[in-house]
Structure formats: structure tokens, C-alpha cells
Backbone bond lengths (Angstrom), bond angles and torsions (degrees), N, CA, C in turn:
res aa  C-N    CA-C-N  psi(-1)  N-CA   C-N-CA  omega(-1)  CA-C   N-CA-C  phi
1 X - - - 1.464 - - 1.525 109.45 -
2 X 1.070 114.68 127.96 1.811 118.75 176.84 1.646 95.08 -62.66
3 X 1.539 90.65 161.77 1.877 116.80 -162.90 1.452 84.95 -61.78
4 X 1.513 107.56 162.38 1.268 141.23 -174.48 1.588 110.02 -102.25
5 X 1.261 130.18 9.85 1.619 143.39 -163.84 1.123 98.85 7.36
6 X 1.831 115.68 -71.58 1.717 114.52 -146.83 0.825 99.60 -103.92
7 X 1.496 132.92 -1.89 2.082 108.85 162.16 1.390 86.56 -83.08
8 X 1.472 137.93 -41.96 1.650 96.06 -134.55 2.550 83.29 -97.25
9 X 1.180 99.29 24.07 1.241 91.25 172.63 1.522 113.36 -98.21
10 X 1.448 111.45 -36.95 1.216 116.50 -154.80 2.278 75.81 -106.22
11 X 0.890 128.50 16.06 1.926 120.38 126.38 0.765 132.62 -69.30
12 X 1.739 108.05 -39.81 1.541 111.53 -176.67 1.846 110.92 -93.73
13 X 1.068 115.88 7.20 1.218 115.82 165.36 1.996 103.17 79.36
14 X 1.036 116.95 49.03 1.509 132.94 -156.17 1.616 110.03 -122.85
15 X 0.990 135.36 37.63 1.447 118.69 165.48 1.470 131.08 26.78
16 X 1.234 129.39 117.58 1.435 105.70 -167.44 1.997 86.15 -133.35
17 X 1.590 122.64 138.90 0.940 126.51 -123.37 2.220 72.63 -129.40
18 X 1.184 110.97 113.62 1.745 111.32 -178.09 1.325 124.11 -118.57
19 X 1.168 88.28 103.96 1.617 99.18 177.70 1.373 123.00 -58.76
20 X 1.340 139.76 101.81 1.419 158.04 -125.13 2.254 92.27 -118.40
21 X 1.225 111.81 95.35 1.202 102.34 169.81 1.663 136.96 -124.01
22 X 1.271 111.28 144.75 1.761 102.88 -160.88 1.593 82.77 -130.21
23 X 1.169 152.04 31.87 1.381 128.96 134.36 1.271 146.52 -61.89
24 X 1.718 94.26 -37.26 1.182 108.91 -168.14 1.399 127.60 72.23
25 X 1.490 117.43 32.29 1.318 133.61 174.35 1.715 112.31 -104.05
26 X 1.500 99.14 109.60 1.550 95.35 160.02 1.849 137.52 -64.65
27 X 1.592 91.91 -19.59 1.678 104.62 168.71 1.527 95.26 -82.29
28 X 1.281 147.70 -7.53 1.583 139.38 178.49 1.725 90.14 -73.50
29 X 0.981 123.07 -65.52 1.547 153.87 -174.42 1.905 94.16 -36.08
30 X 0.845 140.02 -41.29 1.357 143.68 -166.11 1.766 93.80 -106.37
31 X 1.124 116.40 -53.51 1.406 109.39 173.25 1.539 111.57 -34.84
32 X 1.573 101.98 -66.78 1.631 109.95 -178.98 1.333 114.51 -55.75
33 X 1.180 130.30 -46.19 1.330 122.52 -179.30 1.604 111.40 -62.00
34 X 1.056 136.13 -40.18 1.231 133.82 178.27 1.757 124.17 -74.01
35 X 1.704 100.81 -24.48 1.338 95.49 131.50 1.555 154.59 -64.91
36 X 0.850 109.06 -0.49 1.707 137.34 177.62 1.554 108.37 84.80
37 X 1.387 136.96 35.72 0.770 117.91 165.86 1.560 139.21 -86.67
38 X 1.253 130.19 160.48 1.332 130.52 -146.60 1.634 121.09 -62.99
39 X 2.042 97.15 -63.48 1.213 104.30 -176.89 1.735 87.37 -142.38
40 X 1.567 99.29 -170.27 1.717 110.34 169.63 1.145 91.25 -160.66
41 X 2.037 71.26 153.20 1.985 100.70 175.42 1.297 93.47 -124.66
42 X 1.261 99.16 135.91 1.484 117.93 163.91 1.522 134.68 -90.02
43 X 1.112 123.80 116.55 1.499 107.36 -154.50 1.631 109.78 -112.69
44 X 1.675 119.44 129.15 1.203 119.10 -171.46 1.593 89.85 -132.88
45 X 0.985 126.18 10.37 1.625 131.00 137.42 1.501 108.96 -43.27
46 X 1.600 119.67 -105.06 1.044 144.87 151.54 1.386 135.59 -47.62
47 X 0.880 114.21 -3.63 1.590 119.29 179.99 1.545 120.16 -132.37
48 X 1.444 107.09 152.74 1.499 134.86 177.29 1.527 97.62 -44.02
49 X 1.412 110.37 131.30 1.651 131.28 144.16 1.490 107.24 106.12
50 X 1.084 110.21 150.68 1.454 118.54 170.07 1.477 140.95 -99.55
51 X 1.002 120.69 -128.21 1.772 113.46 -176.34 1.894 102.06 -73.97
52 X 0.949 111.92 -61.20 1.568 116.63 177.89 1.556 114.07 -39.44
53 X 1.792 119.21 -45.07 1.203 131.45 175.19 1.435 108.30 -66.86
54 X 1.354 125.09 -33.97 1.657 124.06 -176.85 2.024 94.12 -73.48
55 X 0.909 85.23 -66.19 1.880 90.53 -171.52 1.218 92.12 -25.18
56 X 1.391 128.60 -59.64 1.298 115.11 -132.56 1.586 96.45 -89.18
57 X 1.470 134.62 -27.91 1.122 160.73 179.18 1.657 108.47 -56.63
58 X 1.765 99.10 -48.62 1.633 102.67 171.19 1.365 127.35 -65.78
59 X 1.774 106.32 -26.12 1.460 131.99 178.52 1.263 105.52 -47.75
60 X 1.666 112.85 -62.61 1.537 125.55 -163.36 1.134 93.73 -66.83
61 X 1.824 130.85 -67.12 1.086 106.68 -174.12 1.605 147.15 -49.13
62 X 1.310 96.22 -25.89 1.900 109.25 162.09 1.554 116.91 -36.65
63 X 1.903 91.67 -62.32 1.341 106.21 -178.22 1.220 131.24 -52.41
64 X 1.448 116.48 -36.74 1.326 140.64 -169.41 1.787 102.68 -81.79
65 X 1.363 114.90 -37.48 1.437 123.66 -164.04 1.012 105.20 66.47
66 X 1.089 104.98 80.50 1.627 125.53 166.38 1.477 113.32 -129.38
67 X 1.363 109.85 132.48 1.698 84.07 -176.04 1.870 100.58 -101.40
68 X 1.124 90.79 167.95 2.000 89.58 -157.92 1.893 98.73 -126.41
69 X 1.544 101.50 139.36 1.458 101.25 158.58 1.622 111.10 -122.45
70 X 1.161 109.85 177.35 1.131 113.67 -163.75 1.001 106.02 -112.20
71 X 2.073 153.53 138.55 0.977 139.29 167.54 1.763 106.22 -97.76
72 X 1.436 146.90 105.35 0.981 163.27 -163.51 1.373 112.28 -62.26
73 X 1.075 139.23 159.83 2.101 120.46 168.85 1.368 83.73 -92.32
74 X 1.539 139.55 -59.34 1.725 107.33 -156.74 1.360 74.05 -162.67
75 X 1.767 111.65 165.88 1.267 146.87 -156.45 1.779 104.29 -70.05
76 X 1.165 97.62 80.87 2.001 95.83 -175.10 1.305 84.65 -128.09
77 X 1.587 118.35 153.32 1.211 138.16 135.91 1.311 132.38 -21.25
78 X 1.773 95.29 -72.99 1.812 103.77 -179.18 1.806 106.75 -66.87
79 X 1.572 122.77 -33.25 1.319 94.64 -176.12 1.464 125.44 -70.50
80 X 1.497 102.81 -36.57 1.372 122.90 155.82 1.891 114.63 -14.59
81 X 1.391 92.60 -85.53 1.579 112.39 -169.07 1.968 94.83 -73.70
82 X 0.885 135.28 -10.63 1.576 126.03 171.02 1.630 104.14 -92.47
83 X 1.527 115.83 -21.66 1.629 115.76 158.36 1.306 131.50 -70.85
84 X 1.351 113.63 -27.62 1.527 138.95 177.98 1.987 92.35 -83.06
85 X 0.853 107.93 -64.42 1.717 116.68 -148.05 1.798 92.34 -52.52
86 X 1.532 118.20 -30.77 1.837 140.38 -162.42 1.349 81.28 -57.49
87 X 1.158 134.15 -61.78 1.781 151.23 -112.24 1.575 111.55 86.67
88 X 1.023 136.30 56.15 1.189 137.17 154.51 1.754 97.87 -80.15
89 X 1.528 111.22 142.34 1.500 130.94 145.90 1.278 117.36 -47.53
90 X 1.579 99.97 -69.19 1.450 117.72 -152.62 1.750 100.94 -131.24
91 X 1.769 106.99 144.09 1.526 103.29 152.71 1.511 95.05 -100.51
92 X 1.643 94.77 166.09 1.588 107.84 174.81 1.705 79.23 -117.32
93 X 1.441 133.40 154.10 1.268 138.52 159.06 1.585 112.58 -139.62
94 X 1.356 89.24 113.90 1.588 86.32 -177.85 1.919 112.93 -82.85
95 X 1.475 76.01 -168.50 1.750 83.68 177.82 1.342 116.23 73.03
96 X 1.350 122.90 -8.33 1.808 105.00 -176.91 1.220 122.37 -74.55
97 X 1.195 97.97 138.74 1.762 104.83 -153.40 2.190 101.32 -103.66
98 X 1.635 99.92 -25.82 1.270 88.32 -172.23 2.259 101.68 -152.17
99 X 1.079 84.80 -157.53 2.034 96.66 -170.64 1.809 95.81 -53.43
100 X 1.838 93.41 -51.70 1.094 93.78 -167.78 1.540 144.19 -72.38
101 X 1.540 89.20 -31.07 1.804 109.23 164.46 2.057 98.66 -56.31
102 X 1.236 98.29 -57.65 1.992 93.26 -171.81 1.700 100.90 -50.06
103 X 1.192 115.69 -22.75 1.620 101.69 -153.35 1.821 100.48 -88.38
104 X 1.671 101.67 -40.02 1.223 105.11 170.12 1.474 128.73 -57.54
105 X 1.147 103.67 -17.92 2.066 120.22 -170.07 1.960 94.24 -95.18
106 X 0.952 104.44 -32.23 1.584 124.77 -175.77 1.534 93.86 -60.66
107 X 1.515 108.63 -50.43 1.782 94.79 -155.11 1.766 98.12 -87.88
108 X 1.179 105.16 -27.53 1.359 108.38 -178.33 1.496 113.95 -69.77
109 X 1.136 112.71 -10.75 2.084 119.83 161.82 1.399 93.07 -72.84
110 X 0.974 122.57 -76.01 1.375 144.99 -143.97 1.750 118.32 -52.82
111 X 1.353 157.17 122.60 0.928 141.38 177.50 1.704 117.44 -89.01
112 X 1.038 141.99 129.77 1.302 135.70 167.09 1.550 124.08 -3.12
113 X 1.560 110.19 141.58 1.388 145.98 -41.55 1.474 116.64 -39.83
114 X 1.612 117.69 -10.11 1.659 96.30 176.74 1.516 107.37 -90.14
115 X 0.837 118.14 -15.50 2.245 114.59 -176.10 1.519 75.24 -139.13
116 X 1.745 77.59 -163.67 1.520 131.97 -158.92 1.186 102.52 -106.57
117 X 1.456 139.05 -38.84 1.349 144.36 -121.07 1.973 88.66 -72.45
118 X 1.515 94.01 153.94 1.682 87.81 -169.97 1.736 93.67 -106.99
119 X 1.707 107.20 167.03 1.665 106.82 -179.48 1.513 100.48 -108.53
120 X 1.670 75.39 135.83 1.409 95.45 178.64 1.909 113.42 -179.44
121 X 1.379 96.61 41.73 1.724 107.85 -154.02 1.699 99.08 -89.12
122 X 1.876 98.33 70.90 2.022 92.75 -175.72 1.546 93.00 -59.87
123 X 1.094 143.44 -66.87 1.283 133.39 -161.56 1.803 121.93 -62.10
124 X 1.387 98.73 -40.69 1.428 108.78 -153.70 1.920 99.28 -77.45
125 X 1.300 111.52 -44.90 1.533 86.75 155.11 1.261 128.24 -71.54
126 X 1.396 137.50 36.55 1.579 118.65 131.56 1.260 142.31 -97.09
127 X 1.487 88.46 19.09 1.375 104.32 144.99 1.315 152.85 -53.40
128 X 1.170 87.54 -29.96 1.722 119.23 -157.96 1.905 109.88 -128.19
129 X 1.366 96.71 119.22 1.466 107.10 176.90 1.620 107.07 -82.14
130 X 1.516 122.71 -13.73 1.265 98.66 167.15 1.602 106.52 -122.37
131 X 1.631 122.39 -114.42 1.530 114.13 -178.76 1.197 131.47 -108.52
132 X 1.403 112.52 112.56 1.907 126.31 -161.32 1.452 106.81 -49.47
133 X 1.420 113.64 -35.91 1.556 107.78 -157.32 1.872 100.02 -80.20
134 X 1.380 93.61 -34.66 1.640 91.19 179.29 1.951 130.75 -62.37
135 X 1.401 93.46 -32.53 1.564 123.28 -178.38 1.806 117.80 -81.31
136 X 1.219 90.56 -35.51 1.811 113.87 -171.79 1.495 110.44 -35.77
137 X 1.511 103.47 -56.10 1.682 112.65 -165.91 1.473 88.55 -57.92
138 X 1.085 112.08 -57.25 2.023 107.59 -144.63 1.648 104.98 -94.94
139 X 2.129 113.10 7.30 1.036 112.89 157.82 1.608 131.35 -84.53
140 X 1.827 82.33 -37.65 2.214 92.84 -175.35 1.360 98.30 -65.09
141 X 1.823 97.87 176.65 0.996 115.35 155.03 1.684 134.83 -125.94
142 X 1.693 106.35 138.38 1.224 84.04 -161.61 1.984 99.24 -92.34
143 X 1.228 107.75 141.45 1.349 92.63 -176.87 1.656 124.99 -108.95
144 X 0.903 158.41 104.67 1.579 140.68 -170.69 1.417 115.62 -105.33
145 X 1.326 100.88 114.81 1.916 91.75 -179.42 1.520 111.58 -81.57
146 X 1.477 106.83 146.16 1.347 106.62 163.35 1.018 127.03 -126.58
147 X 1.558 109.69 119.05 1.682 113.96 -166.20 1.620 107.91 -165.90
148 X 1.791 92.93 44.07 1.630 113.82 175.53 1.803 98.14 -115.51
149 X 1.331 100.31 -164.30 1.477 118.65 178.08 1.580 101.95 -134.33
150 X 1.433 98.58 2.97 1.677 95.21 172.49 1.510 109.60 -114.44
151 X 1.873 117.25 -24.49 1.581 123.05 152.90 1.498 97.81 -44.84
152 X 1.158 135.81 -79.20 1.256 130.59 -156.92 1.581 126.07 -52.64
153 X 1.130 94.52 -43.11 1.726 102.95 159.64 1.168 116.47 -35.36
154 X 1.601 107.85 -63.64 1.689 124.75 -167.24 1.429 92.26 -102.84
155 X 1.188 129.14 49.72 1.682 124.85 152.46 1.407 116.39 -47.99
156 X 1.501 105.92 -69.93 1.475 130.64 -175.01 1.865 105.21 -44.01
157 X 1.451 118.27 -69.92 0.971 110.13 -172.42 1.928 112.97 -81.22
158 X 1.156 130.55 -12.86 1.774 130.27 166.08 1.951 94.23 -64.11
159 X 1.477 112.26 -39.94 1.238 105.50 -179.35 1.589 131.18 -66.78
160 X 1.183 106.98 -29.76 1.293 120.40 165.59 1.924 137.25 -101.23
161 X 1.712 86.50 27.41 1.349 96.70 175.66 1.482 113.75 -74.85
162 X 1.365 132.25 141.53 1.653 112.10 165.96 1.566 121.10 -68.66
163 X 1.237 114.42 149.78 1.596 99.06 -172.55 1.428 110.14 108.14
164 X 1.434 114.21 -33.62 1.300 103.36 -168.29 1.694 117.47 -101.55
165 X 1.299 99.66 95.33 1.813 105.88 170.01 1.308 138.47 -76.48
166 X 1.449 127.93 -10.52 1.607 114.32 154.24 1.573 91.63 -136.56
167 X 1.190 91.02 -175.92 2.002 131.56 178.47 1.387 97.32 -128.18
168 X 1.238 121.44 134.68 1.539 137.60 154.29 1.229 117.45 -118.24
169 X 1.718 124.22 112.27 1.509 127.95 -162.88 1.247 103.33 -92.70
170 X 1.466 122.58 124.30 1.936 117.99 -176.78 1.597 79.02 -107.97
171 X 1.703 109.67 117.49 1.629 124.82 139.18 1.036 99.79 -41.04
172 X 1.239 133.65 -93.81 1.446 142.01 -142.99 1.422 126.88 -48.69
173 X 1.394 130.62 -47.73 1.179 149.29 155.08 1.225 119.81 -62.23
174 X 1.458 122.46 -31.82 1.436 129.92 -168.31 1.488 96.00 -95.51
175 X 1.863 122.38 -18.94 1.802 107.42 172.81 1.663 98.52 -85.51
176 X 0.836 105.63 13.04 2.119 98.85 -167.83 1.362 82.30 -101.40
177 X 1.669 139.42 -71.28 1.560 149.53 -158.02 1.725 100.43 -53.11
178 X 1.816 110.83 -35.27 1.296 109.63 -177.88 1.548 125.61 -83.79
179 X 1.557 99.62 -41.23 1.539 120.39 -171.09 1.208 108.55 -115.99
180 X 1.309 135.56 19.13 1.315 119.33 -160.30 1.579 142.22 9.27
181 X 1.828 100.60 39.87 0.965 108.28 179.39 1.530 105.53 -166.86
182 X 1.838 114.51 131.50 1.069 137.73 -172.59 1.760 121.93 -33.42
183 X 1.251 137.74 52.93 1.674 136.02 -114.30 2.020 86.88 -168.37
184 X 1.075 110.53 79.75 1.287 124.42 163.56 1.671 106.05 -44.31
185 X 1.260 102.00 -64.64 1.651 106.13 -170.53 1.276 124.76 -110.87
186 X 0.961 102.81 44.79 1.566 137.46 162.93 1.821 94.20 -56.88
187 X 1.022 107.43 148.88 1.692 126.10 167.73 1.888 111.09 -54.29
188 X 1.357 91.45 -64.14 1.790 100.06 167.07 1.366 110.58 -21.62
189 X 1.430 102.56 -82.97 1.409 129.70 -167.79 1.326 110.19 -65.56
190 X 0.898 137.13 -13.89 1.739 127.84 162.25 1.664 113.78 -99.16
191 X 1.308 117.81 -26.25 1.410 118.81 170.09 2.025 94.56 -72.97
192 X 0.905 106.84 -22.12 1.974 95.53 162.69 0.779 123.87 -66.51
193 X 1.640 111.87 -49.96 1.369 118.19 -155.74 1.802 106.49 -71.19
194 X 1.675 106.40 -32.83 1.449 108.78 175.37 1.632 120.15 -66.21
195 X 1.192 112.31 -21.21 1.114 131.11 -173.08 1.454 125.25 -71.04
196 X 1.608 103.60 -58.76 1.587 142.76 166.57 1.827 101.54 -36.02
197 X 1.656 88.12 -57.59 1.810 93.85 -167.19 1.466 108.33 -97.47
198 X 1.503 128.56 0.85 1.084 124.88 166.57 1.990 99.16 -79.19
199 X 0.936 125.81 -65.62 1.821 131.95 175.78 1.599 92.89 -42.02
200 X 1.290 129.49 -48.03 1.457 118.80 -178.43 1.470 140.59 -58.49
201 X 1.328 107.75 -23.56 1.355 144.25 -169.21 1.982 95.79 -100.96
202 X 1.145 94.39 -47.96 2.037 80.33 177.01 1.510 123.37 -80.91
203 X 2.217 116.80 -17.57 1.008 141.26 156.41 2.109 90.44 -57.71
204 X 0.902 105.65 -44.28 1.804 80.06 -156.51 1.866 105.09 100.66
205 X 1.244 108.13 -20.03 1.864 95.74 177.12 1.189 112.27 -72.14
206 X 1.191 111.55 127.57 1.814 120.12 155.20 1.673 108.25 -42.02
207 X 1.644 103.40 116.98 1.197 121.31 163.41 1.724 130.14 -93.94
208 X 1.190 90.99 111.17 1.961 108.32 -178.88 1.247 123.06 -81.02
209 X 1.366 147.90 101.94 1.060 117.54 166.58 1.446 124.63 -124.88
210 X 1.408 130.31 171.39 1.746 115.45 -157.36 1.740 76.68 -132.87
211 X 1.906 90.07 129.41 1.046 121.41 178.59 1.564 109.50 -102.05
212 X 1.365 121.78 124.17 1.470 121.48 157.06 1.745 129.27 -46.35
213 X 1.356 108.16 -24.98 1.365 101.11 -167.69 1.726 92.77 -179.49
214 X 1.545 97.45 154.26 1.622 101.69 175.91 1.710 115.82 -45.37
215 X 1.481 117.51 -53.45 1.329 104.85 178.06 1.682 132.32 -41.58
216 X 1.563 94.73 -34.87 1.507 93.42 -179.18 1.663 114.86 -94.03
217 X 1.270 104.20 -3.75 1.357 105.15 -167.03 1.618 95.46 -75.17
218 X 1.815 101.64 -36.67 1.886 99.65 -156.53 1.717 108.45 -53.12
219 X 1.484 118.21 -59.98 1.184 118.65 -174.69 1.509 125.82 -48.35
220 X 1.726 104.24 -25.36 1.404 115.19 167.66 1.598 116.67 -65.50
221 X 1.535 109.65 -32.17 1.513 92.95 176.07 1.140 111.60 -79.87
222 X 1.876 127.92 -38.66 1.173 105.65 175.58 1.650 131.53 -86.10
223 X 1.312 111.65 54.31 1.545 131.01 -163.04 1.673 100.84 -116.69
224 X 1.834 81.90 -42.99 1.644 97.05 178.80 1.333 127.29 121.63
225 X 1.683 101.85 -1.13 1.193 109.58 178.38 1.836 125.23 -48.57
226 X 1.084 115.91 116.87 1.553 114.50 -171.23 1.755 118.97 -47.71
227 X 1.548 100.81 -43.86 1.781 119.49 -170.59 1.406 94.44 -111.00
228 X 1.017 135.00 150.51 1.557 159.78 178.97 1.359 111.22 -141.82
229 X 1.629 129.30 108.28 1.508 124.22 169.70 1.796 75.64 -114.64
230 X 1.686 85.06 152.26 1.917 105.27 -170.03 1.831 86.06 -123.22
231 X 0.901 125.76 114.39 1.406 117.99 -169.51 1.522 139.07 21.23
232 X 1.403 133.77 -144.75 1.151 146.29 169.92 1.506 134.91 -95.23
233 X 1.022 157.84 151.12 1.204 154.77 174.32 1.814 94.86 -59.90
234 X 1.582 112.48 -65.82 1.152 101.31 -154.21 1.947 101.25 -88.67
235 X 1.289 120.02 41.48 1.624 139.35 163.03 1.326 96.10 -102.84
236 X 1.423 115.82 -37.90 1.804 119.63 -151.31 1.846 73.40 -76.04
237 X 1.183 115.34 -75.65 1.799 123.28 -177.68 1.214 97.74 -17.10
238 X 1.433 120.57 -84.57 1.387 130.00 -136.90 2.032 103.38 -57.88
239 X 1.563 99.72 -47.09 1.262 124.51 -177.44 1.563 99.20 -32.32
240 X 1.291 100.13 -78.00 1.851 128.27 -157.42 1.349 88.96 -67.80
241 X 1.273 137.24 -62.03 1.584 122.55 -175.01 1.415 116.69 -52.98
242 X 1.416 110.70 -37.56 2.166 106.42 168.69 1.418 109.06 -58.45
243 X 1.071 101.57 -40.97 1.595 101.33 -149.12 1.867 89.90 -80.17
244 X 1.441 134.38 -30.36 1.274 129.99 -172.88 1.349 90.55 -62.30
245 X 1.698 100.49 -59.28 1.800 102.71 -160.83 1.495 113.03 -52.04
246 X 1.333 125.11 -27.25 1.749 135.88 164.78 1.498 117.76 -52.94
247 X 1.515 98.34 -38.58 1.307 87.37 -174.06 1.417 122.79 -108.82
248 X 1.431 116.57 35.26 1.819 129.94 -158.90 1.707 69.04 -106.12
249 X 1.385 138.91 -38.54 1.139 143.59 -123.38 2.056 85.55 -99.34
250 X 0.982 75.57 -52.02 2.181 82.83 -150.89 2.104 95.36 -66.15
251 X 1.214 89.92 138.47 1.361 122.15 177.93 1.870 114.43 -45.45
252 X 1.343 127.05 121.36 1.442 110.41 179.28 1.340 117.38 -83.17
């Protein structure tokens, strides 16, 4: 069975550093890895390309050894199990608002007697030198983002569903549901974020959270957060291309 990265990291108390991508480039995917980064999420929420673009995206990451999650557009079955079936690890699914949205996203990871999820994993067993269907449950991941005002409500019980192995904290969405206004570090939103990963840490779930930018990311690692995404691929772009084009300009 290929390495286990984020359980056996977030045992050893290890930070694992996630490259967050919405291009949909498998040459991005080799870039990052050769930067040393940890793991990747792939995002079909927010980001460019479709089923053909993930495949090919999961490919590189194989190659690279990277282990990869998937960010889902919304809580379905088939995208679910067509994210799993690629070689995805993990879905991330946003939007869950309550017990029942986590439990439904839960069974759809899950293969029989704990889910639904159907077999058919052409990619995802090549992972595995021995048998996918046996390993699967206690390999995926199930992911639930929280970045509602109705997740937070139902923290306690989404946290104590069986099945469910990480939390992914969205700043961004979760300061709009709180403050109705775009404000990462807003008071709200950081008395969550301590909150989120304090209940996460006594659950035993691997805690994720997606950082806007190095400043906010630092205090998150030393908070304890297990997963760290530091923005976007195409932020990392946009960033480095202003700042070159700024500086062709300024005087030596």
C-alpha cells in the first residue's frame, strides 16, 4: 500500500505543508513537487478543468509522490466516487452545513458495510501492491469543509460521525457566514478557527486548514494545525508576475 502521509504525519505531530491548485496543470504538479512540497489538492470547486484535467493531474501526482485530494464542486455520489475511482486519497467537500450532509459525503467515501461507494477504482488501485477494496476504507479520506454557520452549529456532532477523517477550515467563506463580510481575521473567524481545531484534536480528525497567505498561515502552524494549504497556484502566478513587472520598473 503507498505511504499514508497525513495520518502517519499528523501522529507524529509534523505539519504537512498543501499545495492548493485551480489550474489544472499536471506540469504545475511536478513543479510543486520539486519544490518540496508536501501534498496537493486539486480543486474542481473553484478551479479550471474537468474529469480528463483531474485524471491527468492525479497521474502527475502519483508520479511525483505526492499524495493528492480532491476538492469536489458539491456533495454528489458520482463526483465523489469518479474522485476516488482517478486515484484520489481524499475528497475535500465543501458546503456541509449539518450531521446529515457529513454523513451522506461519509457514505459516499466509504465502500460497503460502512458507505455506498461503488467498485470500480481503474486507477486508484495502483496504488496498492496488494488489495484496494480491503485497505480503501482506512486508506481514503473523508473530508468535510467547514465554512458555514450551520457546520459550526453541528461541529460537535459532523465531528463525531464514524467515517469521518479530516476537517478543512475555509477563512474566507466562513468570515462572510460569520460577519457578513470578506475579513479572514476578523475576531469571529479566528475564535473558530481555535475552536474548529481544538474539537478536532480531541475527535482524533486530521485538521486542514487553507491559508490566504504566509502571514496567516504561520500562526496556524504553530496553533497546530496538522494540513497547511498557503494559497493557490494561480495567487502564487498572479503574485510573482506583479511583483516582477514592479520591479523591471524601480531604479538599481
Amino acid at each position: 500500500m503507498s505511504e499514508d502521509r497525513f495520518r502517519e504525519a499528523a501522529k507524529a505531530g509534523r505539519p504537512l505543508y498543501n499545495a492548493w491548485l485551480t489550474l489544472g496543470s499536471p506540469f504545475a504538479i511536478e513543479l510543486i513537487a520539486k519544490a518540496g512540497w508536501d501534498c496537493v489538492t486539486i480543486d474542481q470547486q473553484h478551479g479550471i478543468g474537468g474529469h480528463s484535467e483531474l485524471v491527468a493531474c492525479l497521474t502527475a501526482a502519483r508520479a511525483a509522490r505526492l499524495p493528492a485530494m480532491v476538492r469536489i464542486a458539491e456533495n454528489d455520489k458520482a463526483l465523489i466516487g469518479r474522485a476516488l475511482d482517478a486515484g484520489a486519497q481524499g475528497v475535500v467537500c465543501p458546503l456541509i452545513e449539518s450531521a446529515d450532509d457529513a454523513a451522506r459525503f461519509i457514505r459516499a467515501v466509504k465502500y460497503p458495510p460502512r458507505g455506498i461507494r461503488s467498485w470500480g477504482p481503474y486507477r486508484a488501485r495502483l496504488e496498492f501492491e496488494g488489495d484496494y477494496f480491503s485497505a480503501a476504507n482506512g486508506w481514503t479520506i473523508a473530508c468535510a469543509q467547514i465554512e458555514t454557520a450551520g457546520a459550526m452549529d453541528s461541529l460537535d456532532e459532523i465531528l463525531a460521525l464514524d467515517g469521518l477523517d479530516m476537517v478543512c477550515l475555509g477563512p474566507n467563506d466562513l468570515s462572510v457566514a460569520l460577519t457578513g463580510e470578506l475579513n479572514i481575521r476578523a475576531p469571529e473567524v479566528i475564535e473558530a478557527m481555535a475552536h474548529v481545531l481544538r474539537k478536532a484534536k480531541e475527535r482524533g480528525v486530521i485538521a486542514l486548514i487553507f491559508a490566504n497567505d504566509i502571514d496567516f498561515a504561520r500562526p496556524a502552524v504553530e496553533a497546530g494545525w496538522d494540513v497547511v494549504a498557503i494559497g493557490t497556484d494561480a495567487s502564487w502566478l498572479a503574485s510573482t508576475a506583479a511583483e516582477i513587472r514592479r520591479s523591471i520598473d524601480r531604479k538599481p
